[in-house]
Structures are given as C-alpha cells and as structure tokens.
LUMZAKE-347183 format. One line per 10 residues: number of its first residue (from 1); their letters; for each residue x, y, z of N, C-alpha, C. Coordinates in nm, 3 decimals. Layout:
N
NUM = a = X Y Z X Y Z X Y Z ~ ... $
END
This chain:
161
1 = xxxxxxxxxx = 5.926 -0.192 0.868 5.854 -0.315 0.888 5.711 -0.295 0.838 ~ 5.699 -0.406 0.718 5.549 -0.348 0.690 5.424 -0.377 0.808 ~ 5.298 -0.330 0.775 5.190 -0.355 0.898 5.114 -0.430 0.863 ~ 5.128 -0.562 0.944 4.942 -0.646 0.948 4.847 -0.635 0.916 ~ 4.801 -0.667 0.811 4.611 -0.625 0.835 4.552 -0.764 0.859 ~ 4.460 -0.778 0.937 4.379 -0.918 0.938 4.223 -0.875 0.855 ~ 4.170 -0.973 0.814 4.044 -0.993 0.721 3.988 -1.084 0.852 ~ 3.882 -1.058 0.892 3.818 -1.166 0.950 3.691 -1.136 0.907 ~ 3.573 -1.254 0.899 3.422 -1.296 0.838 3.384 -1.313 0.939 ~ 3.220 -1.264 0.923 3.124 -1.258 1.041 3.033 -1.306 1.018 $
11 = xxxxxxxxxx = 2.924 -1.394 1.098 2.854 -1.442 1.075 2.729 -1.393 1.039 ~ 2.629 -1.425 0.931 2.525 -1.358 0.923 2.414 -1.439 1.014 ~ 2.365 -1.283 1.089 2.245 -1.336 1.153 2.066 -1.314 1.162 ~ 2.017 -1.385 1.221 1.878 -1.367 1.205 1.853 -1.454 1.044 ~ 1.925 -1.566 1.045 1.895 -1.584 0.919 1.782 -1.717 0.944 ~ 1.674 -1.657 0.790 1.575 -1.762 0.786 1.543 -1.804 0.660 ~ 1.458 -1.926 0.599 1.420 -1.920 0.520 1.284 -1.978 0.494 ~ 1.148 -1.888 0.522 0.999 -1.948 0.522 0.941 -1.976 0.379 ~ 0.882 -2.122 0.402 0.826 -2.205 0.285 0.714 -2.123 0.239 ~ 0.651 -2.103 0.123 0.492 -2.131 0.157 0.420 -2.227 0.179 $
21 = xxxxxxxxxx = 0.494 -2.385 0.079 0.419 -2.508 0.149 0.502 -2.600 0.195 ~ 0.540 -2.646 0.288 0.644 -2.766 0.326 0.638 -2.906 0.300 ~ 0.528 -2.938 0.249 0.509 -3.084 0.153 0.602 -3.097 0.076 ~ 0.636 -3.203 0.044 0.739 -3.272 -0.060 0.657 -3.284 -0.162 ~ 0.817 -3.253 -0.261 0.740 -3.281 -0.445 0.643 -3.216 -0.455 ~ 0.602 -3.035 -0.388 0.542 -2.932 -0.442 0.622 -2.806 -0.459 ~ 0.531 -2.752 -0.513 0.611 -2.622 -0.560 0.597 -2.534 -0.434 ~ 0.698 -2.402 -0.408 0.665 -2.333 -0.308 0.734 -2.259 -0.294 ~ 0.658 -2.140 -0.256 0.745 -1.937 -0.246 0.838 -1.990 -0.169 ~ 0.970 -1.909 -0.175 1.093 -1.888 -0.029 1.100 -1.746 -0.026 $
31 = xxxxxxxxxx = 1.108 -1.714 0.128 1.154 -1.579 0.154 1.223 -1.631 0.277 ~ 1.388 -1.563 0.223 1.499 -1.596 0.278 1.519 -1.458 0.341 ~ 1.573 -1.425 0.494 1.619 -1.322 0.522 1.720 -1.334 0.630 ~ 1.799 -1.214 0.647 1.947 -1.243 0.701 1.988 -1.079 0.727 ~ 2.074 -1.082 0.794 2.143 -0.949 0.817 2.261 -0.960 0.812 ~ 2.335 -0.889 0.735 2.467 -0.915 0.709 2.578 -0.815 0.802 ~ 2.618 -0.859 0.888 2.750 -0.765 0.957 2.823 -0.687 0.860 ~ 2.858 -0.698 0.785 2.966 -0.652 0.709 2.950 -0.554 0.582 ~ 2.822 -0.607 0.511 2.772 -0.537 0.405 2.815 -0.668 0.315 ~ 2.747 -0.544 0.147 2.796 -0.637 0.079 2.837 -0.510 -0.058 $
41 = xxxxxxxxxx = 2.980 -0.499 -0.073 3.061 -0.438 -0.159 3.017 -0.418 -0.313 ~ 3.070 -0.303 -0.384 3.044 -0.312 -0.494 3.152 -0.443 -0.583 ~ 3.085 -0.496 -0.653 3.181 -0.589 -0.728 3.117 -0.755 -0.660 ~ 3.041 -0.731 -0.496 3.047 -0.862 -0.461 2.906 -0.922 -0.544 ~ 2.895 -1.072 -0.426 2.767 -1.114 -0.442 2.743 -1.191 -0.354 ~ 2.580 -1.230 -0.360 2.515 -1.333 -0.242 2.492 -1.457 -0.356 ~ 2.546 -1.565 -0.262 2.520 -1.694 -0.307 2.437 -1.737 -0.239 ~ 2.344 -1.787 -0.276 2.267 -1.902 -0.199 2.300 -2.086 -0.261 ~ 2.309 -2.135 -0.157 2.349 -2.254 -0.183 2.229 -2.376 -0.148 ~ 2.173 -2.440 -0.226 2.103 -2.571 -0.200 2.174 -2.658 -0.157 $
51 = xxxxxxxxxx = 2.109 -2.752 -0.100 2.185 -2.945 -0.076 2.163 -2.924 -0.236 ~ 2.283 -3.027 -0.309 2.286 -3.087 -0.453 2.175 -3.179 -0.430 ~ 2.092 -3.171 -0.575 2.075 -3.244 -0.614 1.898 -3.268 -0.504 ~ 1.875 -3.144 -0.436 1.759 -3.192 -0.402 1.636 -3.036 -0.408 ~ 1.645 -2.978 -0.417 1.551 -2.877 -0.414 1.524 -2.832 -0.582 ~ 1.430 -2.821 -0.662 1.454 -2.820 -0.834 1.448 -2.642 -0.869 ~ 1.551 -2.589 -0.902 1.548 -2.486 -0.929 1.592 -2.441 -1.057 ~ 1.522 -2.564 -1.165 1.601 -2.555 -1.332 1.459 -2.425 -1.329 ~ 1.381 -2.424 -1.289 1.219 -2.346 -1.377 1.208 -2.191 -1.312 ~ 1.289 -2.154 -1.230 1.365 -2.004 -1.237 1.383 -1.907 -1.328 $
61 = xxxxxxxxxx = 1.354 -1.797 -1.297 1.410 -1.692 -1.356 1.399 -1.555 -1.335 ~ 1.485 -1.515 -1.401 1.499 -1.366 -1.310 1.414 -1.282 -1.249 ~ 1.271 -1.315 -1.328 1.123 -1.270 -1.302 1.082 -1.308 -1.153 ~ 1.144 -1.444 -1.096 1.108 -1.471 -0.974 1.147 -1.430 -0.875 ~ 1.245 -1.316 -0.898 1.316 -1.283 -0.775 1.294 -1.171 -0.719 ~ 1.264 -1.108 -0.568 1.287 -0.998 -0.549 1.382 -0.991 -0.468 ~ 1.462 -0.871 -0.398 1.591 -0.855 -0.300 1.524 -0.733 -0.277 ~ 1.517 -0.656 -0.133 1.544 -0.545 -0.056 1.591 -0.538 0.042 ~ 1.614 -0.410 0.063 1.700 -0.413 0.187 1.728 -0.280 0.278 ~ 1.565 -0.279 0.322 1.472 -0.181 0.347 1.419 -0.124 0.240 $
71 = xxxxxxxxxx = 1.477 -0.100 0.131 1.368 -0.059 -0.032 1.436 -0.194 -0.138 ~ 1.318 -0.205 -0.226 1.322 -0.266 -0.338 1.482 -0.266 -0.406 ~ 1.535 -0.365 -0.422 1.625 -0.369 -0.505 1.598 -0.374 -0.682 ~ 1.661 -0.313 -0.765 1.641 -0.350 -0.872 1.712 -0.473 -0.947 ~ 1.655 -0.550 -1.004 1.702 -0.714 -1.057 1.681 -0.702 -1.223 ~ 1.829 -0.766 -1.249 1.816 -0.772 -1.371 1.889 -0.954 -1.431 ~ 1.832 -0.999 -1.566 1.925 -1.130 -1.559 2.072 -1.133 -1.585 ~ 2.158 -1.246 -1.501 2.209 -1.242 -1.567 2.352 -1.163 -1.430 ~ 2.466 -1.070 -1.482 2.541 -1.019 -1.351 2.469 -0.846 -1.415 ~ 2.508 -0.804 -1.263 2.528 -0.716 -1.252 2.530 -0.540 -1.338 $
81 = xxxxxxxxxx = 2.451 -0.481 -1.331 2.551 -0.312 -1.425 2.504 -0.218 -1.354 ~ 2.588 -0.140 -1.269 2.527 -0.047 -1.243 2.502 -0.059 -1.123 ~ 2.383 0.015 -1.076 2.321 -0.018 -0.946 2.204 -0.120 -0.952 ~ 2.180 -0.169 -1.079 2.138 -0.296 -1.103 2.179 -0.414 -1.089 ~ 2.138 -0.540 -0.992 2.135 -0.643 -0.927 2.160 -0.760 -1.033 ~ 2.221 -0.837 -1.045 2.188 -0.968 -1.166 2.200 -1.052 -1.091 ~ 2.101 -1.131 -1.171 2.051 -1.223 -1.063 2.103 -1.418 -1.189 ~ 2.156 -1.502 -1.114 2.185 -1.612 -1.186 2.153 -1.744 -1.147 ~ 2.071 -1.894 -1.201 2.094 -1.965 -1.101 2.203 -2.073 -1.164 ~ 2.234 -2.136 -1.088 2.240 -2.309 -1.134 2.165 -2.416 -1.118 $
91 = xxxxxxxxxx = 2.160 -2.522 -1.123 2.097 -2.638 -1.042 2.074 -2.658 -0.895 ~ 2.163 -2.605 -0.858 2.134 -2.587 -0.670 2.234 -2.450 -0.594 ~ 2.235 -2.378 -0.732 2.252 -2.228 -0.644 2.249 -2.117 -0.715 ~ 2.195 -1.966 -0.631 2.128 -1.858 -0.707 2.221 -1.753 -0.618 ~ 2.318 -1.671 -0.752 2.370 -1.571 -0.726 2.333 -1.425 -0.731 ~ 2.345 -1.349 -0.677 2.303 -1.191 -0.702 2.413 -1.140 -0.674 ~ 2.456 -1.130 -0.811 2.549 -0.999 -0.853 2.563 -0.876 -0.811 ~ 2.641 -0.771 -0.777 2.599 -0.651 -0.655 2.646 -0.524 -0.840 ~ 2.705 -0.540 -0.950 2.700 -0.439 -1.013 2.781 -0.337 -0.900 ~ 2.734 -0.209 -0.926 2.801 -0.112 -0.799 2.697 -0.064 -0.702 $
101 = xxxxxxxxxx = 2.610 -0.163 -0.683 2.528 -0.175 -0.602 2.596 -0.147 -0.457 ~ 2.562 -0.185 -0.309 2.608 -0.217 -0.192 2.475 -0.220 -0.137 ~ 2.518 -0.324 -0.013 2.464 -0.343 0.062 2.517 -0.291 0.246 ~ 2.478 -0.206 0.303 2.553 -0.145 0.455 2.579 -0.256 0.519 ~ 2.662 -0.254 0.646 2.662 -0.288 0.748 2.598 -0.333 0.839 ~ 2.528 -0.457 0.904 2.430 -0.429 0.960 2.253 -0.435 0.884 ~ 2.265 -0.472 0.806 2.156 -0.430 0.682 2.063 -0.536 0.674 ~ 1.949 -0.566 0.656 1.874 -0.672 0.689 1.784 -0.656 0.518 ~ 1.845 -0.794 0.456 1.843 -0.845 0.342 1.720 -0.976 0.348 ~ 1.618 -0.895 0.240 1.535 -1.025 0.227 1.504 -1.020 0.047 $
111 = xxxxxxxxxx = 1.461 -1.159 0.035 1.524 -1.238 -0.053 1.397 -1.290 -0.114 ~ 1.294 -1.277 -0.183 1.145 -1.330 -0.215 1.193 -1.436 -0.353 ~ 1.141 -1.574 -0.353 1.152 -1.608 -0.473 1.025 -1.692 -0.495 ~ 1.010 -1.689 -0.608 0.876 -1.748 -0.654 0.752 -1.621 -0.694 ~ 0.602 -1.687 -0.679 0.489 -1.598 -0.735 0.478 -1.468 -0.573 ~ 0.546 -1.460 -0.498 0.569 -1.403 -0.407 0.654 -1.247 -0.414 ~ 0.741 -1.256 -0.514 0.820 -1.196 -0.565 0.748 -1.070 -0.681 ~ 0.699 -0.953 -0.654 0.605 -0.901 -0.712 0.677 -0.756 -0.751 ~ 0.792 -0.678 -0.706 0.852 -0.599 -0.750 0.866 -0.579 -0.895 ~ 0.800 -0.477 -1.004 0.857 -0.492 -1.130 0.765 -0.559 -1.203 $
121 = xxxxxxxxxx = 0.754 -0.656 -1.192 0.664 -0.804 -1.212 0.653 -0.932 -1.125 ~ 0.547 -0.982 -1.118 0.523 -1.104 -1.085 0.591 -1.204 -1.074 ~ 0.649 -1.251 -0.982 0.705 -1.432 -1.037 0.602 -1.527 -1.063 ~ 0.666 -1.591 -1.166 0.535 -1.670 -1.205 0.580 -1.844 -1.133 ~ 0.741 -1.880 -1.150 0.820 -1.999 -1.094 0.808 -2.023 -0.978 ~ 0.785 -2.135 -0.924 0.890 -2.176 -0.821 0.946 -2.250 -0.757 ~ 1.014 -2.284 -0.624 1.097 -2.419 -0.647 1.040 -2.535 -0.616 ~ 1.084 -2.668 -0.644 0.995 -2.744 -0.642 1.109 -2.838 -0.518 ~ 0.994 -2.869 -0.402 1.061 -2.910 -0.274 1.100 -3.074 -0.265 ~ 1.173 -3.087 -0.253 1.239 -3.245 -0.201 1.120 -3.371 -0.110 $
131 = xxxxxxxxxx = 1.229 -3.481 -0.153 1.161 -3.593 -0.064 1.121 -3.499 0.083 ~ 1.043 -3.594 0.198 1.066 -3.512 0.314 1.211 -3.565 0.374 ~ 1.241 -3.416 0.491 1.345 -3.474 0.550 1.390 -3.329 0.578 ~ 1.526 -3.294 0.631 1.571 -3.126 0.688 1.673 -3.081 0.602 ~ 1.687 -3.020 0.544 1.806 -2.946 0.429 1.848 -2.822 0.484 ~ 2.014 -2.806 0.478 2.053 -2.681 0.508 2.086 -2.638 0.408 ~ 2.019 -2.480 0.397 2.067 -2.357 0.305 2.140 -2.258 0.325 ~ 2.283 -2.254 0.281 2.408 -2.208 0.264 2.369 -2.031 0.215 ~ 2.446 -1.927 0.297 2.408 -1.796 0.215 2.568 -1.721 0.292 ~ 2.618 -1.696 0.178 2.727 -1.652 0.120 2.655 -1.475 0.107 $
141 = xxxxxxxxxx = 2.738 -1.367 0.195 2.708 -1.259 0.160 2.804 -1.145 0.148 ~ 2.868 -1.115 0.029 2.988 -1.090 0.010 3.073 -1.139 0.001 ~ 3.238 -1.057 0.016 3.372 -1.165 0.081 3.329 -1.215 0.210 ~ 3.303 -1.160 0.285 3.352 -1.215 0.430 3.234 -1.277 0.502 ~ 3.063 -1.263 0.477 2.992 -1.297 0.547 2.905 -1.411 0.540 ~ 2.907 -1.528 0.615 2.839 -1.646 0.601 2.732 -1.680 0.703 ~ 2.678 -1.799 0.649 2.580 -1.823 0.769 2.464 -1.942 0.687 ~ 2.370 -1.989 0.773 2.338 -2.127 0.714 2.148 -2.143 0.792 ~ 2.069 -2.181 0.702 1.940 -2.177 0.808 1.920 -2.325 0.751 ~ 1.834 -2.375 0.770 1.768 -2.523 0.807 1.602 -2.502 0.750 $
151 = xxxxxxxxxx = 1.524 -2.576 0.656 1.416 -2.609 0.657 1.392 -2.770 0.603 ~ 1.242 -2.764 0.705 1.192 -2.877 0.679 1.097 -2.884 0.602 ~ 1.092 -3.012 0.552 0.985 -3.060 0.430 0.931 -3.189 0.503 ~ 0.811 -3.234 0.509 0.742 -3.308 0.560 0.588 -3.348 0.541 ~ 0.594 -3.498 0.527 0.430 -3.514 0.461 0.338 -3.430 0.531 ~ 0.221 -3.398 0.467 0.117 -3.359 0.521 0.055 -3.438 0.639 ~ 0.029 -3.336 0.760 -0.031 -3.378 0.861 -0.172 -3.356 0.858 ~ -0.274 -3.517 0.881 -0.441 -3.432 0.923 -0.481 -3.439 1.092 ~ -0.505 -3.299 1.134 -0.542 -3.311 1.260 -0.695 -3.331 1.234 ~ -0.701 -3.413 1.404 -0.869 -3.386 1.383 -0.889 -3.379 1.549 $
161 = x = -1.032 -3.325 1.589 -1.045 -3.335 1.681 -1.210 -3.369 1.709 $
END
C-alpha cells in the first residue's frame, strides 16, 4: 500500500508593507517584510502581487530592488543563476527568482524598493501610489507560503494647533 504524503501552506507572518509617502499620485519607497514558515527553495520564487491596475510600477527596475534576509541578497535582472536573485516586474507584480539561492525556515525577509534600496547601487525608481483609498498586497513565498498586508493611501492631512 503506497504512503500519504500531505503538502500543507503556511501562512506568512509579521507581514508589512511601510510607505515613505502615503499621498496619492506620488511616488514612494516600499519596504515590505514578512517571515516565511517554510522557506523558500532553490528553483522557487516570491511574488508580490498589486490590486490591477492601481499602484504604477511600469518605471522599475532591477536597480530598485533590494532583498535580505539577515544579509544582503544579491539581485540580478531578469530570473535567477546561481545564488543570484532575478528580479522581474509586470504591471502589478514583481517576482524574485530564487536561482539556487534559499531562503530558511522561519527567516525574516525584507524587501526595499525604490531610492531606498541602496545595496550594490542606488534605486533611482519608484512606485507611483493610487487614488486614495486601502489596497491589499498579495506575497506569494515559495510553493507553499502566503499571506497578504493592507496599505493606505490618503490625502494629505494639515494639523494645526
């Protein structure tokens, strides 16, 4: 009788993703971070997922990205070679290729994009933020590990006192 195996996915936690500016229709750093239960395999990758059609991430590029995970990852465009990272976007989502990279168990993954992103070089890009209103961002880490954070975009407030 052959034997069972079950696959089950875990949720990634501690996940965030801080603006540098939360105004609408400006540009602004993200640093996304998360800890992944599971790791992330040679061969896999992290997706990050936008709402379609609302956050502008055509003016990207590989230059804008950093990944560590406790040390500097190395990023290259494009997938993967090696223990080199490739990094890809689309219109509303940015993959990192793992090459024969890995990521452990347990491992607390952060994610710099924009002029924030200084490993290597500078980012010079970055994304350009939506009407106001709350958008969830989708992050895919590996096969098995998911999980989802929330930011807001919102007119500028003037306090006074």
């Amino acid at each position: 009788m052959p034997s069972l195996r079950f696959a089950e996915a875990a949720n990634l936690t501690a996940v965030s993703d801080t603006l540098s500016d939360s105004a609408p229709n400006v540009v602004s750093n993200h640093t996304i971070v998360f800890t992944t239960p599971t790791g992330v395999a040679a061969g896999e990758q992290i997706v990050i997922t936008f709402p379609s059609s609302t956050f502008d991430l055509s003016n990207l590029l590989f230059g804008d990205f950093d990944m560590a995970t406790g040390t500097e990852v190395t990023l290259q465009n494009g997938t993967g070679s090696g223990s080199t990272w490739g990094v890809a976007t689309t219109s509303n989502t940015i993959t990192i290729d793992s090459g024969t990279g890995i990521i452990a168990a347990n491992a607390t993954v952060t994610i710099e994009i924009g002029t924030n992103a200084t490993f290597g070089s500078t980012g010079v890009n970055q994304i350009v933020n939506p009407a106001s209103s709350t958008y969830e961002i989708s992050i895919a880490a590996g096969a098995m590990d998911t999980g989802a954070t929330r930011v807001v975009i919102l007119d500028n407030v003037e306090v006074t006192a």
